[in-house]
C-alpha positions as CSV (number, residue, x, y, z in Angstrom):
1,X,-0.3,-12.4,-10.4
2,X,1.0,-15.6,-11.6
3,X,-0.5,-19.1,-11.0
4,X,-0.3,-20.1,-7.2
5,X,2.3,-23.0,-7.6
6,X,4.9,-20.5,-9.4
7,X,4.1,-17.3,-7.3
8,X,3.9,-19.0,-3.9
9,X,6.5,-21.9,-4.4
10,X,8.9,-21.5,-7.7
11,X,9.2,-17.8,-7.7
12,X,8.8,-17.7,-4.2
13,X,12.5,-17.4,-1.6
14,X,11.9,-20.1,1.2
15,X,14.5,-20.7,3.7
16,X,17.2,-23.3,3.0
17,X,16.1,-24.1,-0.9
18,X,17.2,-22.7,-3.8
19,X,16.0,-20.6,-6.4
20,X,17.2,-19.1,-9.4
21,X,16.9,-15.3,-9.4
22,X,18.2,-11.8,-11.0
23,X,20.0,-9.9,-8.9
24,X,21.7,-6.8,-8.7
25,X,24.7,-6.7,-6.3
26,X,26.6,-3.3,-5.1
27,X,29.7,-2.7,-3.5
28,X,29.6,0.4,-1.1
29,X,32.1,2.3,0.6
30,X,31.8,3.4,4.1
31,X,29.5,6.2,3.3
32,X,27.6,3.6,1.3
33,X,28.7,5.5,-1.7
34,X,28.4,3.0,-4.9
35,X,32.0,1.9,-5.6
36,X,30.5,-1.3,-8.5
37,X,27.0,-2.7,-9.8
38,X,26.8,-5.9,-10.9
39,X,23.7,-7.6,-13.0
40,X,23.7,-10.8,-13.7
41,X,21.8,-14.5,-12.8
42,X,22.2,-15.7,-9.6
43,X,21.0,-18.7,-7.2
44,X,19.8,-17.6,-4.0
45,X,19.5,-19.5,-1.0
46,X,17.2,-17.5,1.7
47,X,19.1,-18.4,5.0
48,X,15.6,-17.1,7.2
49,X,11.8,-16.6,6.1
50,X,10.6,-14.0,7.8
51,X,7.7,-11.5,7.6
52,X,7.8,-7.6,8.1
53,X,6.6,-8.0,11.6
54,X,8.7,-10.2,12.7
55,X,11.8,-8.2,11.4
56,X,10.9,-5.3,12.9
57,X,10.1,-6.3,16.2
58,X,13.6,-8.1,16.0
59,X,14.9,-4.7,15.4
60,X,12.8,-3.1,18.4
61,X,15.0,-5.7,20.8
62,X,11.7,-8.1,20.9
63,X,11.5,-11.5,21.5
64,X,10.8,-13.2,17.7
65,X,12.5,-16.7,18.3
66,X,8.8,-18.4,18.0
67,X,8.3,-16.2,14.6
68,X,11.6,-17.6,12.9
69,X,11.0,-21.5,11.9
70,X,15.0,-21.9,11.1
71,X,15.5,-21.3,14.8
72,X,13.1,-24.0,15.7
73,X,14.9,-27.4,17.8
74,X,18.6,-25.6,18.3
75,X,20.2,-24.7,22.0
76,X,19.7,-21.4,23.3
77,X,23.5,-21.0,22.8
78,X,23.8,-20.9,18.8
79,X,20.2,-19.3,18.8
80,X,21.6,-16.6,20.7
81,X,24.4,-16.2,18.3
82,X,22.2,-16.3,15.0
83,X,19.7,-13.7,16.5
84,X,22.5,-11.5,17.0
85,X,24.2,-12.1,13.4
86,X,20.6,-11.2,12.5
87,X,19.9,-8.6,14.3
88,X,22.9,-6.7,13.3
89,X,22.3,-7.5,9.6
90,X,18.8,-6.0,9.6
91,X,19.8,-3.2,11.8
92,X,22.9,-2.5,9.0
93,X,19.8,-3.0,6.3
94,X,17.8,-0.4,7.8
95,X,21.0,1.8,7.9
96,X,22.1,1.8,4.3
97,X,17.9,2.5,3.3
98,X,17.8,5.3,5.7
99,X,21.1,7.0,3.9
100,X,19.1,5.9,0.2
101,X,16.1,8.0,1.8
102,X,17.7,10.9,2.7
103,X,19.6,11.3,-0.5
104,X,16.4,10.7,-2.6
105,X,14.8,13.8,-0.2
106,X,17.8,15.9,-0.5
107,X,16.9,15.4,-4.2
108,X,13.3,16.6,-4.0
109,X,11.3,13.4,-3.3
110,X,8.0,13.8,-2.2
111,X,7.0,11.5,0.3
112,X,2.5,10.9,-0.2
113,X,0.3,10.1,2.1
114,X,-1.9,6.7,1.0
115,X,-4.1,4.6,3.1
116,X,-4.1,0.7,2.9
117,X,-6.9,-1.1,4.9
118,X,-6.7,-4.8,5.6
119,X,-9.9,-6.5,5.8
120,X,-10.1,-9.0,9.3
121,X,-12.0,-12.0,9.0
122,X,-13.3,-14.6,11.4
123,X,-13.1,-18.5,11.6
124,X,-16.3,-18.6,9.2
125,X,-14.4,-16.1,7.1
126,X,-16.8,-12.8,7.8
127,X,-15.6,-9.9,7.8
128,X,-14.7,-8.4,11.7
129,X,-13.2,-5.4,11.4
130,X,-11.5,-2.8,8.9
131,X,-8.2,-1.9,10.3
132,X,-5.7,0.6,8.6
133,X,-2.3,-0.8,7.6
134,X,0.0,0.6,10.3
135,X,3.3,1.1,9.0
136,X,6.8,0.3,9.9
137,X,10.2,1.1,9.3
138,X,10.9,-2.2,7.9
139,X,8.5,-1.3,5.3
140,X,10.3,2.1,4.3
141,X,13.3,-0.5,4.3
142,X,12.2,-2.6,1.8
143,X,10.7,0.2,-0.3
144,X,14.3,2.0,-0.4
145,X,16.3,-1.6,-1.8
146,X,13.6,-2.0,-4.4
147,X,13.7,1.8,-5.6
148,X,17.3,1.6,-5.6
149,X,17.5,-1.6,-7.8
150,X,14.5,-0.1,-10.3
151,X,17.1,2.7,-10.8
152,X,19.8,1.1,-11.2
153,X,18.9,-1.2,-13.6
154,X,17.1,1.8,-15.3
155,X,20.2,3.3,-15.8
156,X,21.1,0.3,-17.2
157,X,18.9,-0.6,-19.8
158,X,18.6,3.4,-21.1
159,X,22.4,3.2,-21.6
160,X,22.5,0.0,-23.7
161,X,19.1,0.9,-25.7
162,X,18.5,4.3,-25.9
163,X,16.0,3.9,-28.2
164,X,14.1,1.3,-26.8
165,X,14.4,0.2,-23.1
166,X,11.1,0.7,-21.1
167,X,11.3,3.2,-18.1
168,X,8.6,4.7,-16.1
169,X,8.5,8.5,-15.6
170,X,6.7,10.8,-13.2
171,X,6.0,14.2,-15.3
172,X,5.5,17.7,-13.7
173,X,2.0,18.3,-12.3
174,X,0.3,21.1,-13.5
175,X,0.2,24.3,-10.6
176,X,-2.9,25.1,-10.2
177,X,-4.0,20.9,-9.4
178,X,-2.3,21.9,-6.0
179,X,-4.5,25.7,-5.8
180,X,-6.5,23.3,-2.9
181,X,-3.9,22.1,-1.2
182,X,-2.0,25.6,-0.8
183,X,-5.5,27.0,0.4
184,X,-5.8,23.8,3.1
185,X,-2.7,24.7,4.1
186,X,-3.4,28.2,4.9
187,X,-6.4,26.8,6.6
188,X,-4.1,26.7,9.9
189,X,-1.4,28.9,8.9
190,X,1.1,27.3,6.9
191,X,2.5,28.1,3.5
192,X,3.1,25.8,0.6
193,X,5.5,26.1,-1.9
194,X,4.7,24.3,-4.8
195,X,7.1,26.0,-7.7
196,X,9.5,22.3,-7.5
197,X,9.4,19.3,-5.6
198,X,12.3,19.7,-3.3
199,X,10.4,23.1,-1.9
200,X,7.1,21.0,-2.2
201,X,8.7,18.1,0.2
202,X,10.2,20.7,2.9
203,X,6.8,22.4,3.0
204,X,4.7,19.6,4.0
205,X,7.8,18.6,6.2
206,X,6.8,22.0,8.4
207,X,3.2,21.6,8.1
208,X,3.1,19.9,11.7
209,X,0.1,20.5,14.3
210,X,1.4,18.6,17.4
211,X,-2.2,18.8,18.7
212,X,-3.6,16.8,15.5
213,X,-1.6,14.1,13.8
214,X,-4.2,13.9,11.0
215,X,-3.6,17.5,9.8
216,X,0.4,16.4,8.0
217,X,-1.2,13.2,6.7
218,X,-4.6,15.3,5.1
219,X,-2.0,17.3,3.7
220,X,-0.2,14.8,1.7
221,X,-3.2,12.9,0.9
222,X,-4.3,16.1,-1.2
223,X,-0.8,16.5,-2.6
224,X,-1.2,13.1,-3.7
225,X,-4.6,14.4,-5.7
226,X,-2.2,17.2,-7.4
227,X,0.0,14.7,-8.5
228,X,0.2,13.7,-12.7
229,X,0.0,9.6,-13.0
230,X,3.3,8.0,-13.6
231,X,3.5,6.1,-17.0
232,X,5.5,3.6,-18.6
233,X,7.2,4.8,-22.2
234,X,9.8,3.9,-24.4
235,X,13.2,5.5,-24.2
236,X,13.2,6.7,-28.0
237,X,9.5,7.8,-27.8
238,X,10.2,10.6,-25.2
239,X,13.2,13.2,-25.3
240,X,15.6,12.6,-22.2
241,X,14.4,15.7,-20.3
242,X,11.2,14.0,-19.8
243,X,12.4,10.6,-18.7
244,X,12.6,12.2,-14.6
245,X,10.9,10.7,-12.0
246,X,9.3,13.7,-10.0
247,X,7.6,12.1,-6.9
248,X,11.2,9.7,-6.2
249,X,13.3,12.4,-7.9
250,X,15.3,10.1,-9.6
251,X,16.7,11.3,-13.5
252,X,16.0,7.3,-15.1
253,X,13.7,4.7,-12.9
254,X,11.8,1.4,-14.1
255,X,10.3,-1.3,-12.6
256,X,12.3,-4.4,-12.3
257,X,11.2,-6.1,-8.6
258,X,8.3,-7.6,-9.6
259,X,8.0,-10.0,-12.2
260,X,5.7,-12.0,-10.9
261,X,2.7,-9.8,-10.9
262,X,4.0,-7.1,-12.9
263,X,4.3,-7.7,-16.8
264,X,5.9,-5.1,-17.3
265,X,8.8,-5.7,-15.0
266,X,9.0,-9.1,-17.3
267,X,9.8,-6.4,-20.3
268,X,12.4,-4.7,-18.4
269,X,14.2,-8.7,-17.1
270,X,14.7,-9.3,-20.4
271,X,15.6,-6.1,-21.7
272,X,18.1,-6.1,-18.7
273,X,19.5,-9.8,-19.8
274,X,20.1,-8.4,-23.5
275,X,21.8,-5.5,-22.3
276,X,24.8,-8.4,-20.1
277,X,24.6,-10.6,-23.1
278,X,26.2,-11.0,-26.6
279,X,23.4,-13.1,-27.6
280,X,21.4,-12.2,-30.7
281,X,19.2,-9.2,-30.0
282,X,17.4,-9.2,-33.5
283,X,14.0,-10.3,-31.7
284,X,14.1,-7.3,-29.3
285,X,10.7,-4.9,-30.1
286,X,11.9,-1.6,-31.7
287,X,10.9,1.9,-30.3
288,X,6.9,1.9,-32.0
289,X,6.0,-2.1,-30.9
290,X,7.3,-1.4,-27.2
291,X,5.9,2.1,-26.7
292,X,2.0,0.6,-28.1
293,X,3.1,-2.0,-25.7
294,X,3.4,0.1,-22.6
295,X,0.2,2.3,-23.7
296,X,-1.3,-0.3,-23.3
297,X,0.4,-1.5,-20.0
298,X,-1.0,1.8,-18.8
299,X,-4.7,1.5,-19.6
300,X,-4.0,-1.9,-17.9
301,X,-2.8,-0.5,-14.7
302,X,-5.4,2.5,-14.3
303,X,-7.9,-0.5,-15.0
304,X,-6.5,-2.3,-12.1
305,X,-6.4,0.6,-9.8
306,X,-10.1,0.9,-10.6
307,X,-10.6,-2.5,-9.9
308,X,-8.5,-2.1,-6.4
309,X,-10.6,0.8,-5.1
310,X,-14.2,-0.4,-6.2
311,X,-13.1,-3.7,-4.7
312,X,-12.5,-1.6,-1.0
313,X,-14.9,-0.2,-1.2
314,X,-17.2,-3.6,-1.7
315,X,-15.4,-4.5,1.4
316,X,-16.5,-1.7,3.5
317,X,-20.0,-1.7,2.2
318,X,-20.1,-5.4,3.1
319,X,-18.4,-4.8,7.1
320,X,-21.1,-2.3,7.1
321,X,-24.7,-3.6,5.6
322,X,-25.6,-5.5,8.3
323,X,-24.8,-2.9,11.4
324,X,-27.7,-0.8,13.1
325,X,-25.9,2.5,12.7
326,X,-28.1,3.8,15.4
327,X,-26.6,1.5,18.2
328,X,-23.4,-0.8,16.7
329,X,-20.3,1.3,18.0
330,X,-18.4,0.6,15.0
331,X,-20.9,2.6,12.8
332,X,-20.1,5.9,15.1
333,X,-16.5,7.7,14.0
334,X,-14.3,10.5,14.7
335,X,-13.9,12.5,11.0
336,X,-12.0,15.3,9.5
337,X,-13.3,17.9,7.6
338,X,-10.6,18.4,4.6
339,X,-13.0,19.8,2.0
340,X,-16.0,22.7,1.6
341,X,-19.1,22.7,-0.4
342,X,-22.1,24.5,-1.3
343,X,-24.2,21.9,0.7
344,X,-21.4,20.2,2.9
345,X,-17.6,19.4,3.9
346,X,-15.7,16.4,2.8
347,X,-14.1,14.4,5.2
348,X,-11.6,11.6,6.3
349,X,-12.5,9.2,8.9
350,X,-9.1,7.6,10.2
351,X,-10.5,4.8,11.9
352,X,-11.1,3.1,8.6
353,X,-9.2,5.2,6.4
354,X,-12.9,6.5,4.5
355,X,-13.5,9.6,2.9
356,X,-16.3,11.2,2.2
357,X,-19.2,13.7,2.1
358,X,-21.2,15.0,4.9
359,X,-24.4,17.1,3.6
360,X,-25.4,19.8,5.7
361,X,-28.2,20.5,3.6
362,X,-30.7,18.5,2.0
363,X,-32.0,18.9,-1.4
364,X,-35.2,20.3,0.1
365,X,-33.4,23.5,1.5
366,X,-33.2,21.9,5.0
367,X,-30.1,22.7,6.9
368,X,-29.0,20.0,9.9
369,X,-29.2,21.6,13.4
370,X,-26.7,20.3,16.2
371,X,-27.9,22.2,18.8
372,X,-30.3,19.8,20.5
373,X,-29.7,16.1,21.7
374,X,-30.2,14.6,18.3
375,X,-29.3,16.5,15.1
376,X,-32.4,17.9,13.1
377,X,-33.0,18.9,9.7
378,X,-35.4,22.6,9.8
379,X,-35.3,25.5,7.6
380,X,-32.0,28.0,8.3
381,X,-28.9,28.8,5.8
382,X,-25.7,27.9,4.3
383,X,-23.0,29.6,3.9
384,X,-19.5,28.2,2.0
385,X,-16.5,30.8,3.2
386,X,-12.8,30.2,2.5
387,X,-12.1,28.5,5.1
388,X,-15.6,27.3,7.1
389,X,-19.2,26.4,6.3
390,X,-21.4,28.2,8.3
391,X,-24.7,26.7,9.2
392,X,-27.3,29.2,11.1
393,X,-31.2,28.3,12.4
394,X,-33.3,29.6,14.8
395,X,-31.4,28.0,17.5
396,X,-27.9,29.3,16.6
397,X,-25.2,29.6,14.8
398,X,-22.3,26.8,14.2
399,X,-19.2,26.8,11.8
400,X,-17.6,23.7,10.3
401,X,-13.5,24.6,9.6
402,X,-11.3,23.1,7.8
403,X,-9.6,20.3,9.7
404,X,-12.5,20.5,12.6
405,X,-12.9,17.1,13.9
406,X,-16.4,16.0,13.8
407,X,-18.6,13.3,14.9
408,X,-19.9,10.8,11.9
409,X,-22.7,7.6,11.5
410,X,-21.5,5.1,8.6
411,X,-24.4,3.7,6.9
412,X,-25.0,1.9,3.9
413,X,-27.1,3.5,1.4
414,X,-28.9,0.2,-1.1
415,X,-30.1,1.2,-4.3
416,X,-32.1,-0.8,-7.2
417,X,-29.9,0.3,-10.1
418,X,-26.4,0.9,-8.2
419,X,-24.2,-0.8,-6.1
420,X,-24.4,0.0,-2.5
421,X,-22.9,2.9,-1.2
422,X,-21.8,4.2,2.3
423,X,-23.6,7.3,3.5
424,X,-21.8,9.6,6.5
425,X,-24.5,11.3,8.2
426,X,-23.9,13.8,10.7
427,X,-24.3,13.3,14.4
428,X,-22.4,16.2,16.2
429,X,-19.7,19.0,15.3
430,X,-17.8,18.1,17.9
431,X,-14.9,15.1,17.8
432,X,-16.3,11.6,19.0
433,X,-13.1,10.8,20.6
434,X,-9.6,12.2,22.3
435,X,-6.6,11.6,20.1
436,X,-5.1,8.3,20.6
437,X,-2.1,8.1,21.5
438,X,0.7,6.4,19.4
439,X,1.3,3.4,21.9
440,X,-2.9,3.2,22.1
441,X,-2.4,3.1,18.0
442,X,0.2,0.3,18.1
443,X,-2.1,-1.8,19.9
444,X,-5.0,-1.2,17.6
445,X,-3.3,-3.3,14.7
446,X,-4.0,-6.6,13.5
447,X,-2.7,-9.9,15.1
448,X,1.0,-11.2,14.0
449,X,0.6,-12.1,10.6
450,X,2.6,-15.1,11.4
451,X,0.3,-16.3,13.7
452,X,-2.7,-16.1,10.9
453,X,-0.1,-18.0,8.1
454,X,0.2,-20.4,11.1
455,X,-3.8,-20.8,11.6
456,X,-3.9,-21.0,8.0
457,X,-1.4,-23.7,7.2
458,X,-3.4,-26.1,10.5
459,X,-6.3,-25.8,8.3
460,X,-4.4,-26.5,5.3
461,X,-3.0,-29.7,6.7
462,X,-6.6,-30.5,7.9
463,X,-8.0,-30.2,4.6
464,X,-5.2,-32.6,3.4
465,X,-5.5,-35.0,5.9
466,X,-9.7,-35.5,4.8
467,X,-8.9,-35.3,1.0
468,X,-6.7,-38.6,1.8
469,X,-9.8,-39.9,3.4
470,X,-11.2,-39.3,0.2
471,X,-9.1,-40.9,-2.2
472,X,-10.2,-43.9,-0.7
473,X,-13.5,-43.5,-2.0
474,X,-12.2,-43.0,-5.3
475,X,-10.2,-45.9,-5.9
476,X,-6.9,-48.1,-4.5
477,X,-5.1,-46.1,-7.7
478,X,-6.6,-42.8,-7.3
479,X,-2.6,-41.5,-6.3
480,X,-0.9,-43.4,-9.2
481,X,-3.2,-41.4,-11.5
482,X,-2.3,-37.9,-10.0
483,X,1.1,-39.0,-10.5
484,X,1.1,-40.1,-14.0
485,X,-0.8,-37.0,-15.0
486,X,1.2,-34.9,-12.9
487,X,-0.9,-32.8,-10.5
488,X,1.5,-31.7,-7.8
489,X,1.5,-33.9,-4.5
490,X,0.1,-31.9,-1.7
491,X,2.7,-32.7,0.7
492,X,5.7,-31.3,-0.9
493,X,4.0,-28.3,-2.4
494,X,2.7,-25.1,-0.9
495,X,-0.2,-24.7,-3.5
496,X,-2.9,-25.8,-1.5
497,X,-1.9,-23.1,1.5
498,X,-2.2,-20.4,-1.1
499,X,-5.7,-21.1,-1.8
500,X,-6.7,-20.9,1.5
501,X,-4.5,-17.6,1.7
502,X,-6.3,-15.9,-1.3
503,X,-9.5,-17.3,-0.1
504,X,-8.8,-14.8,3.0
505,X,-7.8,-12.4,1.3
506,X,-4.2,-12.5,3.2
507,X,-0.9,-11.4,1.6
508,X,2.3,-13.1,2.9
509,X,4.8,-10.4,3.0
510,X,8.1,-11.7,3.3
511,X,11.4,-10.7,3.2
């Protein structure tokens, strides 16, 4: 990510100012058929700021007037008019990604399963809860616009350098990485066709159990496992058939939306400001320097994705460490058993969006035993079938299928040469908890993220309002200085807010 002042502020759209931008502008029929494309250098002035939620809950017919700042101080009359100018421009938004959608699935894209847990902290910045991302439509929305633009200016680039623009491409997965999803699948019935990824999208599409709303997302989760890793190359360093994107099922894609945290999205801005000009092109890298460059862009990115998950899971083993799994209600889950072995299943605990093993035997031989109030470990078997691990001891027999819902502890397991670990134990093969329902779920997500960027900001001013207090200890000139060596004055810049956002680990999604 780029320094604060130029991600936050420069780079950043904020209603009513201007900014300098690339932009890629398309004129669509009434079928939102593209008619023209047009790239070129633009100046954008953002007419609202507004976050996901917000949007979205304009679009459900909610009240947001308190979530949009440029409504602020006007009579209800013209706000009445904007929210409906608004309303119908996010509604007509929505429309023309939903028809982008549904063209990219009549293609063959594949639409994964992935689970994004924001961390909740407190006043004194602890860490309260672990709450997965719910997601809306406005997100999909968003998602759709910035797919289409990475194709189009794709297309773009690979026309006007076919031997060296950079593209990212999805290649074929190998069959038999989705052997354990197809045999999941026939856990409960259902039959997965993996042989392209048109008939791999309409199989998962059927693989519905009203009863369990876990079962489709499991499903895609594993599909996601199958999957081959999308990778950056250069155009003349691959031969065209292998330039397709097979999870978006797109023939040329790239990534162009993100410049600010993506370098390689830098690459492509350029490569796309070549391609409108008849400047000199003479420093442009050639097919070898670009595709080392992007090899390396790739080690780069698995590094970071590394980075990403080791970093979750810091998070969770920190929400964790100082709970008594024996009596905090937190620590005791509903999980899903999507995975068999020789001492245990694997499984996915919702709630937090965890996955893990459960061992059902120990390494002494011991098997667990759920039949009495607390679960035992005594001496009995273990059996791993196709489709269930069977347990049996003196006092019965139980079996552990494949998508069973069973009950889970979270604790954290410390070690003197590792870092610290969760450890699922198990507590009863029965679920802990009905189903929620999907209005129960709604109300289970975290507060309005404006209302945190609001909290934030109060404590920004605060902070602002002592360090003024504090350049009177350090002298009558103490601002003349910050001037003349220009450090940015806090009251017309939004660096200092972004401190405290990264501090809490918040991002400001915004339109």
């Amino acid at each position: 990510m780029l320094p604060g002042i130029l991600s936050a502020d420069l780079c950043s759209l904020i209603g009513g100012v201007d900014r300098y931008a690339v932009s890629v502008l398309w004129e669509l029929g009434n079928n939102y058929e593209v008619k023209d494309v047009w790239f070129g250098r633009t100046v954008i002035r953002s007419a609202y700021k507004m976050f996901y939620e917000a949007a979205q809950a304009l679009h459900d017919g909610k009240d947001v007037i308190e979530d949009i700042p440029e409504l602020q101080g006007l009579d209800k009359s013209t706000v009445q008019i904007k929210l409906k100018e608004l309303h119908w421009c996010i509604d007509k938004l929505m429309d023309i990604a939903r028809h982008l959608k549904s063209q990219r699935e009549s293609g063959g894209a594949v639409q994964l399963e992935g689970v994004e847990v924001q961390v909740q902290l407190g006043d004194k910045k602890e860490i309260e809860d672990l709450i997965p991302k719910q997601p809306l439509e406005i997100h999909e929305t968003i998602a759709e616009c910035m797919i289409f633009a990475n194709h189009w200016v794709a297309k773009k680039i690979s026309q006007t350098f076919p031997s060296y623009a950079l593209l990212r491409h999805h290649p074929l997965p190998h069959q038999e990485h989705f052997d354990n999803l197809v045999h999941c699948a026939k856990a409960k019935g259902f039959s997965i066709d993996t042989s392209s990824n048109k008939n791999l999208a309409e199989s998962l599409d059927r693989c519905i159990d009203h009863r369990d709303p876990d079962f489709n997302k499991i499903l895609r989760t594993l599909a996601t496992y199958a999957m081959s890793n999308a990778l950056y190359f250069s155009t003349g360093s691959l031969s065209r058939d292998q330039y397709y994107h097979y999870g978006l099922a797109l023939d040329r894609y790239t990534h162009f939306t993100s410049p600010i945290r993506r370098y390689a999205d830098v690459i492509v801005h350029r490569l796309l400001m070549a391609s409108i000009s008849n400047g000199d092109q003479s420093e442009m890298l050639g097919n070898k320097e670009l595709q080392d460059l992007c090899e390396h862009i790739n080690v780069k990115n698995r590094a970071s994705q590394y980075v990403q998950r080791a970093s979750q899971e810091l998070f969770q083993s920190l929400y964790f460490k100082d709970k008594d799994p024996d009596t905090h209600e937190s620590c005791t889950v509903d999980a899903v058993i999507f995975g068999l072995r020789a001492n245990g299943v694997l499984v996915f605990i919702p709630r937090y969006g965890m996955k893990g093993a459960v061992y059902l035997r120990d390494t002494k031989g011991l098997v667990v035993d759920t039949h009495g109030e607390t679960p035992q470990w005594i001496a009995g078997s273990l059996v791993k079938g196709d489709y269930a691990v069977t347990v049996t001891t003196i006092h019965g027999t139980t079996k552990y299928n494949l998508f069973d819902h069973i009950t889970v502890r979270i604790s954290v397991s410390s070690s003197h040469a590792h870092s610290q670990r969760l450890r699922f134990n198990l507590v009863d093969n029965k679920p802990h908890q009905i189903y929620q329902s999907e209005d129960e779920q709604t109300t289970n997500q975290l507060p309005v993220r404006t209302n945190i960027v609001q909290e934030v900001r109060k404590e920004a001013e605060n902070q602002m309002a002592s360090s003024e207090n504090n350049e009177d200890e350090l002298g009558s000139n103490f601002s003349e200085l910050k001037l003349k060596y220009g450090q940015t004055n806090e009251n017309i810049s939004m660096y200092s807010l972004l401190q405290q956002l990264r501090e809490m680990g918040l991002e400001e999604d915004m339109l």
